[in-house]
C-alpha positions in Angstrom: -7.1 6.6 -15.1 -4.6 6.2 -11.8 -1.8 3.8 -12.1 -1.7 0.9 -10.2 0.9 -1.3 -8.7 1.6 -4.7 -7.2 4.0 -4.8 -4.2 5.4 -7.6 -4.0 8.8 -9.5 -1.4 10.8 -12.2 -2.2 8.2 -13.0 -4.9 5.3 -12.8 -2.5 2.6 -10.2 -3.1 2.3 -8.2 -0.1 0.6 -4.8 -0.9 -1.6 -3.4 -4.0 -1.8 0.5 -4.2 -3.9 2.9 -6.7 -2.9 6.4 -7.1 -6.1 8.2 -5.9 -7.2 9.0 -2.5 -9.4 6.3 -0.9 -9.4 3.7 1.7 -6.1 1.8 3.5 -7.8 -2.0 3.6 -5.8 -3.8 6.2 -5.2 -7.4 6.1 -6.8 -7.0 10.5 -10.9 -7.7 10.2 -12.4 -4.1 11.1 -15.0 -3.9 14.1 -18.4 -4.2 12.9 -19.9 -0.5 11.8 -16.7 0.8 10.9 -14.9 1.9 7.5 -11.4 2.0 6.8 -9.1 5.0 7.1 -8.8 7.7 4.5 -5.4 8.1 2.7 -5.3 11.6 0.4 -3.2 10.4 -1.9 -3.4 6.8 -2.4 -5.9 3.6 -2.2 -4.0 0.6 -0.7 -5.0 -3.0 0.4 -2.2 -4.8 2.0 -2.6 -8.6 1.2 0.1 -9.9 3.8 -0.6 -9.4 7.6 3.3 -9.8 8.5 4.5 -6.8 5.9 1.4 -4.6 6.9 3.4 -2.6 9.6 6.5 -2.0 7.6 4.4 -0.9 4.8 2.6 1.9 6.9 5.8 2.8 8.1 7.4 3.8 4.4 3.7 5.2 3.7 3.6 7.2 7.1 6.8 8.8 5.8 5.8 9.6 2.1 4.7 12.9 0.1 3.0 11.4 -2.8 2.5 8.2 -4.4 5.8 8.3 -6.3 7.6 8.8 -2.9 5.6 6.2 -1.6 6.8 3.7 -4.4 10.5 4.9 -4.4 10.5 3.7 -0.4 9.5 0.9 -1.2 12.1 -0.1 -3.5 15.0 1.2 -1.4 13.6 -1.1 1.5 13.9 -4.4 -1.3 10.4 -4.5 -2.5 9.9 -5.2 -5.4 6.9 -2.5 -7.8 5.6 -3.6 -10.8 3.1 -1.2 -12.5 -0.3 -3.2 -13.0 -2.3 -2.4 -16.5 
């Protein structure tokens, strides 16, 4: 089984990421028809619209899950393993 993890700020949860490949769920409704992007090493759903941009930004710049998470955490957010 993949871990998963809660992301949250300042107590609020912002982000919830699985370690398998699968969809990016934005917070933004998608146009009718279309699925969300493809990530190939995680599954995320961001739950707060005003983090969603950041968030990309640290996974935009990450190798792997673990990466991913360690960003994360050096930019003040807090990871707690779900499970």
């Amino acid at each position: 089984m993949s871990a998963r993890y809660l992301i949250t700020l300042d107590g609020e949860a912002v982000l919830r990421i699985e370690d398998a490949p699968g969809p990016l769920v934005s917070t933004a409704p998608r146009r009718p028809g279309t699925l969300p992007a493809q990530h190939p090493f995680l599954t995320a759903t961001a739950l707060d619209a005003r983090q969603e941009h950041a968030l990309r930004g640290l996974l935009d710049g990450s190798r792997s899950t673990d990466d991913f998470v360690r960003r994360l955490r050096d930019a003040g957010y807090e990871v707690a393993r779900e499970g």
